[in-house]
N, C-alpha and C positions, 0 to 999 in steps of 0.2 A: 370302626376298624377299616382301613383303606385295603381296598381291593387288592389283589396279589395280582402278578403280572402274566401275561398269556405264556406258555410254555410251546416255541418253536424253532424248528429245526427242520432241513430237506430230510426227507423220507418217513418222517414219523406217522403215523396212524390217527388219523384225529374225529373223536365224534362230535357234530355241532348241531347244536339246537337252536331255533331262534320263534320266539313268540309275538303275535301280534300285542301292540300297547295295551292295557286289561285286558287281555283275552280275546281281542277283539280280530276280526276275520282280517288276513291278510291276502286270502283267494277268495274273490266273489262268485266265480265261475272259471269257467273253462278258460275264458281267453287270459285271465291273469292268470292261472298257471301256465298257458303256453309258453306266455309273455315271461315268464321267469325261467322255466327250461334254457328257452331260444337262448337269455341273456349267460345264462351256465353251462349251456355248453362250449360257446366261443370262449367264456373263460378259460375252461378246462383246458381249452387243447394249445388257447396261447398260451398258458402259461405252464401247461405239461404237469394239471393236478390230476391226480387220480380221484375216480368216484365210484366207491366199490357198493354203496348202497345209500337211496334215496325214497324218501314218502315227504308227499305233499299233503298236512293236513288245514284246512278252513283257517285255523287259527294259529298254526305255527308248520316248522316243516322241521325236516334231522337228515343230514347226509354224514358219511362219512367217507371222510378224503387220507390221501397220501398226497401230502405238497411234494411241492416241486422245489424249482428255485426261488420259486416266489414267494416272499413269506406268504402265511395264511392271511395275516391282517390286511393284505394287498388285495388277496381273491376275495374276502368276506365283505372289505368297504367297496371293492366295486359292484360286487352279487347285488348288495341289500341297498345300497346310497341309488346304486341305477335304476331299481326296481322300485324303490321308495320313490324317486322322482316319475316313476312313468304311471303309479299305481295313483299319488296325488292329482297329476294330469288329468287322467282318467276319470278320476271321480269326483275334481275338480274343489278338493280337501287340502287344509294345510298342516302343518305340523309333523310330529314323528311316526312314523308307522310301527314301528320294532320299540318292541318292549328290551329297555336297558339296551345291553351290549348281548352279542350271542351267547351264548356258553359253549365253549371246547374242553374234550378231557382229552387228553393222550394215552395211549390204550395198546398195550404191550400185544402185540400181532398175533404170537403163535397161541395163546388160549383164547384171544377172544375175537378174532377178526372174523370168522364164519358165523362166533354168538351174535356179532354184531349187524354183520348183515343180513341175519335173518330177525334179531329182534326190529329190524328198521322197518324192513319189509313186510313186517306183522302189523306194522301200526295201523295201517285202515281199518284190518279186519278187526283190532280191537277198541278202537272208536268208532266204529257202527258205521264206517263209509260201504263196506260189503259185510256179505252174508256168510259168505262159506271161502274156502280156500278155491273151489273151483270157478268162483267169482272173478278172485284175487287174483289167479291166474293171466288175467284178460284186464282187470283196471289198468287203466294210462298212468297213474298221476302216482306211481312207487318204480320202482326199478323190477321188482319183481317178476313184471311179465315181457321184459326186454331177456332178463336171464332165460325164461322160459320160452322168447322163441314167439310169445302172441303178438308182439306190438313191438314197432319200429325203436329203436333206440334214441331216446327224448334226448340222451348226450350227446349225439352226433348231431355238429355243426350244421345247418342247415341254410344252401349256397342261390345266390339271387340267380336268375335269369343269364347272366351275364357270367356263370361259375366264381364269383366273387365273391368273399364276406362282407355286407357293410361296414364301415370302419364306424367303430362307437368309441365314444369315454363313459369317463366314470360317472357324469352327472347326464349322461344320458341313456344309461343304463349297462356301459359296461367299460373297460377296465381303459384310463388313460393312454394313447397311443397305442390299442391295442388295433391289431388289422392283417388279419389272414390273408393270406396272399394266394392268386389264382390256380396255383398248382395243386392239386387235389392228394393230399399225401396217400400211399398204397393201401394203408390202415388208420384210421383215427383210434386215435388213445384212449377214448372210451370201448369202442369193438374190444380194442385190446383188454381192456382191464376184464368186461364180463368172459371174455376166454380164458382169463388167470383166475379169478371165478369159478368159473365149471372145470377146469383141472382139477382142484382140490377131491371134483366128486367123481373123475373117471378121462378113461382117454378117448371116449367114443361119445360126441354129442348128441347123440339117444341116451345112453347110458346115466352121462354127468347130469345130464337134466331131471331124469327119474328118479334118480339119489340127489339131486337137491330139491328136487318140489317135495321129497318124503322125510329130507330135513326139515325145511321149510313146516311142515306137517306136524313133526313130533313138538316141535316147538310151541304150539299153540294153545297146549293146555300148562302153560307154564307158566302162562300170564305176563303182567306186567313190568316182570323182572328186573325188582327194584336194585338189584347187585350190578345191573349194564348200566345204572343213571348215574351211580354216584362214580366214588377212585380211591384208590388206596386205599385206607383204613376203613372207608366203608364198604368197598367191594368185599373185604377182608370178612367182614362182620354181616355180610348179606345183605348191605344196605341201611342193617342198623347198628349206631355205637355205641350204643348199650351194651351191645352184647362182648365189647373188650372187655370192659369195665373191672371183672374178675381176673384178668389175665395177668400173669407175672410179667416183667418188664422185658426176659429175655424171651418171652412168646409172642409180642409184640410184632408186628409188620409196621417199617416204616411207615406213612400212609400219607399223600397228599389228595385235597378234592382234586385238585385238577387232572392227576393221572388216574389209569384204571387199570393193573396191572399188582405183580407179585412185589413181597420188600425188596429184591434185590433190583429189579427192573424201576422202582420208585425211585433207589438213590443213586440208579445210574444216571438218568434224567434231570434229576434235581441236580449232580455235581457237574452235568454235561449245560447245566442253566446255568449255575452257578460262575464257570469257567466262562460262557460265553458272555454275562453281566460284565466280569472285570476286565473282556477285551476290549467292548465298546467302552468302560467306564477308563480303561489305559489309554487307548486311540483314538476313540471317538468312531468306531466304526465295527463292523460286523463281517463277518465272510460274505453273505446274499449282498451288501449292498459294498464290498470290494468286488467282486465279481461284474456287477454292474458296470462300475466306472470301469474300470480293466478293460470290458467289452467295448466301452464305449469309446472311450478313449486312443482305443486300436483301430476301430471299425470293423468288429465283427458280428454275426449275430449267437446266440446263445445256441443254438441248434449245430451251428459250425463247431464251437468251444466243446461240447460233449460227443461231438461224432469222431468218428477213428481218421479223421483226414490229416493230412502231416506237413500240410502248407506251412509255409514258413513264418507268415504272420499268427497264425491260429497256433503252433506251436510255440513262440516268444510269449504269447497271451496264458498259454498254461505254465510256462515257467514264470512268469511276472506271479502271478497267481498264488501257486505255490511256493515259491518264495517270499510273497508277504504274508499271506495264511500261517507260512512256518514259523517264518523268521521272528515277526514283528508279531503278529496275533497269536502265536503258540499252537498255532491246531495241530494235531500229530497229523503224520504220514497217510496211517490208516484212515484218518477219516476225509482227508483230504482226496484220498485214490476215490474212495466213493463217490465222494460230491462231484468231480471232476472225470469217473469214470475212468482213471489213468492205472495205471497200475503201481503198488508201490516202491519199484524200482523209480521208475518215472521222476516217482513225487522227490522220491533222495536228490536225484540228479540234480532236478530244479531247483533247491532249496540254497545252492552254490553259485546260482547266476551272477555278475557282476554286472556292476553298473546297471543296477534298475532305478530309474526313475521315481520319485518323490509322488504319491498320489494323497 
């Protein structure tokens, strides 16, 4: 049976796993974790993913992101292809290091994005890396103790001598043409994300931290919760489908593995795949990689394209945009103001520009 296809879109919620080849250790120590942090957090902030929770285990790891513009399959081959070449180097091995391909679900936010960042952040304590939560509190190698306040934030880009990022690719350990630039932005996008984070749990960061380390807590005698691994019909069924089996046809929940999430949120996703299958399979092209060329094409950078500036180059670039998004590829208004940040008077406007150019 041939594999289904990855399920991506800017802003979706996505949890990914990825295992060493048999089982076999993909962190030997401290320095190849470090060595994998360092390479994910310059991704992160080029490419503006979120990472709401992280554990590093011996033999695999799980993070769970909000893409950006970038698809995910962009951030995941440079994560794993750069680390896999530096990890070989290192120990001086050939061949694959990651077992298969990752696995991502999509994972509907408002029920399960606090389940999930806290089942993530349980993972050491229930593979026997720590002892107790007030261990866990203080381990490096989970996000956990960055939320908490004990240990420096492993996501934030970490800058040479010189306030410079080294510029990396993808075959040596991070994303092609990627290269932070000497100006030290006022917040890095990881800071950010763990403060959208402890909101959920209060507005005073004494407060939100106490109600998440006491989330964090109850959670722990709940084990292995096999309803956050699967999607769909088996989240539906607590992880097992067996237990449909008896159900009338109209009790049913939609269900896909790859999502995790209610029937109505499964076939929103599935017709929002579906629609986006027959734009590239019409054009030969996608919104993220129209976006691209648009940008490029103009010479601007993406940072410019989503900020509120109203230059007049960086203006023509969202109306070019949104008028082939609308026109040519179908994307409604609404989702268009989102990806673009515009509003959707904006997107109407643009969608009448004449004379746009052939891309």
């Amino acid at each position: 049976m041939p594999r289904q296809a990855r399920l991506d879109a800017p802003g979706l919620l996505q949890h990914i796993m990825a295992r060493g080849i048999e089982r076999r250790e993909i962190f030997k120590n401290d320095q190849d974790r470090k060595s994998f942090l360092e390479r994910f957090a310059v991704i992160l902030e080029e490419t503006q993913t979120q990472c709401y929770a992280w554990a590093l285990i011996p033999n695999h790891f799980h993070i769970l992101l909000r893409t950006g513009q970038t698809p995910l399959s962009k951030v995941m081959r440079c994560l794993m292809t750069g680390y896999a070449v530096t990890f070989n180097k290192r120990y001086k091995r050939n061949g694959h290091l990651f077992q298969n391909r990752y696995k991502s679900i999509v994972c509907e936010e408002d029920p399960y994005l606090l389940e999930l960042i806290r089942y993530i952040h349980l993972n050491p304590l229930r593979a026997g890396l720590v002892k107790d939560l007030k261990e866990l509190d203080k381990y490096p190698w989970t996000g956990h103790s960055a939320i908490m306040g004990k240990r420096k934030n492993s996501l934030v880009p970490f800058p040479s001598s010189k306030n410079r990022f080294t510029p990396l690719n993808c075959s040596e350990g991070a994303p092609k043409g990627i290269q932070l630039g000497s100006a030290k932005p006022e917040k890095y996008l990881a800071e950010k994300t763990i403060e959208d984070v402890l909101l959920h749990f209060g507005d005073t960061l004494k407060v939100a931290r106490r109600r998440y380390r006491q989330f964090v807590k109850n959670g722990i005698a709940e084990g292995t919760r096999p309803d956050l691994q699967g999607g769909g019909l088996v989240r539906s069924a607590g992880g097992d489908k067996r237990g449909l089996l008896g159900r009338k046809k109209e009790e049913r929940e939609l269900g896909d593995a790859r999502i995790l999430g209610s029937g109505n949120f499964v076939s929103a996703i599935l017709q929002d795949a579906n629609e986006l299958e027959e734009r590239k399979t019409n054009y030969g092209i996608g919104l993220d990689e129209l976006i691209m060329r648009v940008t490029e094409d103009i010479g601007i950078d993406m940072e410019d394209l989503l900020s509120s500036k109203r230059e007049q180059k960086i203006s023509y670039a969202r109306g070019i945009i949104s008028y082939l998004a609308a026109v040519k590829l179908g994307y409604n208004g609404t989702s268009l103001a989102k990806v673009l940040k515009m509003s959707r008077k904006s997107v109407s406007r643009s969608t009448a520009i004449p004379d746009v150019k052939h891309f």
